[in-house]
C-alpha positions, 0 to 999 in steps of 0.5 A: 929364351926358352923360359919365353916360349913356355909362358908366352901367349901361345900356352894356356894359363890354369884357371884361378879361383877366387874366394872370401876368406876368414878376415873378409879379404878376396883371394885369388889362387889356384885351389879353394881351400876345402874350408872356404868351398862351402862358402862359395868361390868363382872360377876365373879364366886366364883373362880373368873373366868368370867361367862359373859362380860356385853359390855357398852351400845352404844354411841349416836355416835355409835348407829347412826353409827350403825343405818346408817349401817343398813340402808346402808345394807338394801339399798344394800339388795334392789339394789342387789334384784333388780339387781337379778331380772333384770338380771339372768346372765351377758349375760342379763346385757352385752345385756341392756348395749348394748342396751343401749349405742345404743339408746345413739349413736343413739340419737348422728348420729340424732344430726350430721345429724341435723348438717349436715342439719343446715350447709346446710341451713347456707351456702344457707343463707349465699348465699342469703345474700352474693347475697343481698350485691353484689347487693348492698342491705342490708342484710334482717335481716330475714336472719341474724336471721335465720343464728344466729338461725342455729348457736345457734341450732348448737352450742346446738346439739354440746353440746349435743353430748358431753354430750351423749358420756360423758353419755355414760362413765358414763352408761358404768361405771355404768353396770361395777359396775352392772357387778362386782356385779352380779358377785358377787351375782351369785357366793354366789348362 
């Protein structure tokens, strides 16, 4: 009779835990072994309802994974607070893009102009040297190595001037995703 009254209804049962072990077989008992904890239990309650889910510990994959996303977030954090305090709007943004790609168009005109300079001054060298040949000299090879010298200072502008407007899609992207952006800092505000 006595045996009855402790495990009637009355008296509260321990909570039991249950657990995947080793050959994949669910396990409920009274303890998680401390091997199987970091694989993730649940508590029960006396009627057998879950109290708690235990998730299983990280894998190294996982906690590197995790590690690289709040490292990716924190470096967002720092170019959206940085972009926040370039520019409060994206009239402010449109006007440094405009800027910008002016200072780069600029940097181009001087580079055509040196062009025009240097064909000026390959066609006088060209006339001196066609001046020595009709006279039946040599050319001076001062000349020649002056005309080389124009030719490779104008093949460098040339270059040059391609790779400003190839500069200038890529700044025009770059205030685009800038633009996109802010936009969509200023409209969480």
């Amino acid at each position: 009779m006595l045996l009855l009254a402790v495990t009637g209804p009355g008296v509260a049962c321990a909570d039991l835990y249950r657990y995947i072990d080793d050959k994949g077989v669910t396990v409920l008992d009274s303890r998680v072994p401390p091997h199987f904890i970091s694989r993730g239990y649940e508590v029960l309650d006396s009627q057998g309802r879950v109290k708690l889910v235990v998730p299983a510990a990280p894998t190294a994959a996982e906690r590197e994974a995790n590690r690289a996303a709040l490292e990716a977030q924190k470096a967002q954090d720092t170019a959206d607070a940085n972009l926040l305090r370039l520019y409060s709007s994206t009239a402010d943004l449109e006007r440094a893009q405009s800027r910008q790609i002016q200072q780069i168009e600029n940097q181009i005109t001087a580079s055509r102009a040196s062009i025009e300079d240097l064909q000026a001054e390959r066609e006088e060298l060209q006339g001196r040297a066609a001046q020595a040949e009709r006279a039946g000299r040599a050319v001076d090879p001062d000349v020649l190595a002056e005309l080389a010298a124009v030719d490779s200072e104008t093949v460098r502008l040339q270059r040059l001037i391609s790779r400003k407007r190839q500069e200038i899609a890529e700044t025009n992207s770059d205030f685009e995703r800038q633009r996109e952006r802010l936009n969509f800092l200023l409209d969480d505000e």
